[in-house]
C-alpha positions in Angstrom: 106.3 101.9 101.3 104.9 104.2 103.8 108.4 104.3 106.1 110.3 105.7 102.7 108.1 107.8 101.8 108.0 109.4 105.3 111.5 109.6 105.6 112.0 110.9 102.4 110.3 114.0 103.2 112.0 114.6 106.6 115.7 113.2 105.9 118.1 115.4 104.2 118.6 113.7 100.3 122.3 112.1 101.8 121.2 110.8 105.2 117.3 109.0 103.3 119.6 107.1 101.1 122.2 106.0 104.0 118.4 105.3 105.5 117.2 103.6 103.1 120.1 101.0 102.7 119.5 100.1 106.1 115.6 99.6 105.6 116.5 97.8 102.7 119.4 95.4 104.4 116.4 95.0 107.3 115.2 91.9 105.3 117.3 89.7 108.1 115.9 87.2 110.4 114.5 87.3 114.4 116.4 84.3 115.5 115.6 84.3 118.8 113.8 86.3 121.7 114.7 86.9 125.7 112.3 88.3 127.6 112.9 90.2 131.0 111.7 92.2 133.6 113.0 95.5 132.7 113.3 94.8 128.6 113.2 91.9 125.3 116.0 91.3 123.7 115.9 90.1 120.2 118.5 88.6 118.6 118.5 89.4 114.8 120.8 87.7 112.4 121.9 89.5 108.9 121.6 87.4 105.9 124.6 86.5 104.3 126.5 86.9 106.6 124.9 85.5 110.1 126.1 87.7 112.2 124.1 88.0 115.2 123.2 91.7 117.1 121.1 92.3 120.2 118.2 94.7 119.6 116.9 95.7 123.3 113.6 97.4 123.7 113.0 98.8 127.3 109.5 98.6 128.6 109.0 102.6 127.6 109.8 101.0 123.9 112.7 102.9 123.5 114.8 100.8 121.4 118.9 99.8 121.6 121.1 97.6 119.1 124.5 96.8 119.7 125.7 97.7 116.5 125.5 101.5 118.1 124.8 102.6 114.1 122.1 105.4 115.9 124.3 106.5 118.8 127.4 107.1 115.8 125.3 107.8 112.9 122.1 109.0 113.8 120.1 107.0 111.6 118.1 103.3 112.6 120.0 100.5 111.8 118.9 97.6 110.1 118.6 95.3 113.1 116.1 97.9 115.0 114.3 98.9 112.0 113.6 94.9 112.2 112.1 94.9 115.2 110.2 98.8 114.2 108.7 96.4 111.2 107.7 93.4 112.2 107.6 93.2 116.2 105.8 96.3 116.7 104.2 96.1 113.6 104.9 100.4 112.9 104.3 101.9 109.4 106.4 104.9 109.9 109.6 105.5 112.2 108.6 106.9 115.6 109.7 110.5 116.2 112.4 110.2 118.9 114.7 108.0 116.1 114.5 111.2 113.5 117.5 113.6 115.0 116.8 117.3 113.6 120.2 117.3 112.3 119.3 115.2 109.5 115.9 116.7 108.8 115.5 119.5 105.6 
């Protein structure tokens, strides 16, 4: 898997794994889609557990999820690495999501 395989090279050996939970929980479901003006809002929903969270790309396709797991953690959470997947349809995580802190 292309995305692992680039993150495994940039991530520190700690911070992949913690990554690689959350590309591996990103197996949930787009249950619905709001489009605006200014941004989309997709609403993803966990499996398991059907809890719903708000993924908002902006029209630069900067992306934002309400579980905040980026702005505390510094890694993609599930729910955005959703919408990286299948929405945008990318094979590896774009640069401005991979903080230097966590690089080797």
């Amino acid at each position: 898997i292309r995305m692992l395989i680039q993150m495994g090279n940039v991530y520190t050996k700690k911070i992949f794994e913690g990554f690689q939970n959350e590309y591996f929980r990103s197996e949930s479901d787009i249950e619905a889609i709001e489009y605006g003006e200014a941004s989309t809002i997709y609403t993803v929903v966990d499996i398991g557990n059907k809890h719903a969270r708000k993924v908002k790309m902006e029209r630069d396709g900067s992306l934002g999820c309400n579980c905040t797991k980026f702005e505390q953690v510094g890694i993609l959470c599930c729910h955005s690495l959703k919408v990286i997947r299948d929405i945008l349809k990318m094979k590896e995580v774009p640069p401005q999501y991979i903080l230097k802190r966590w690089t080797k």
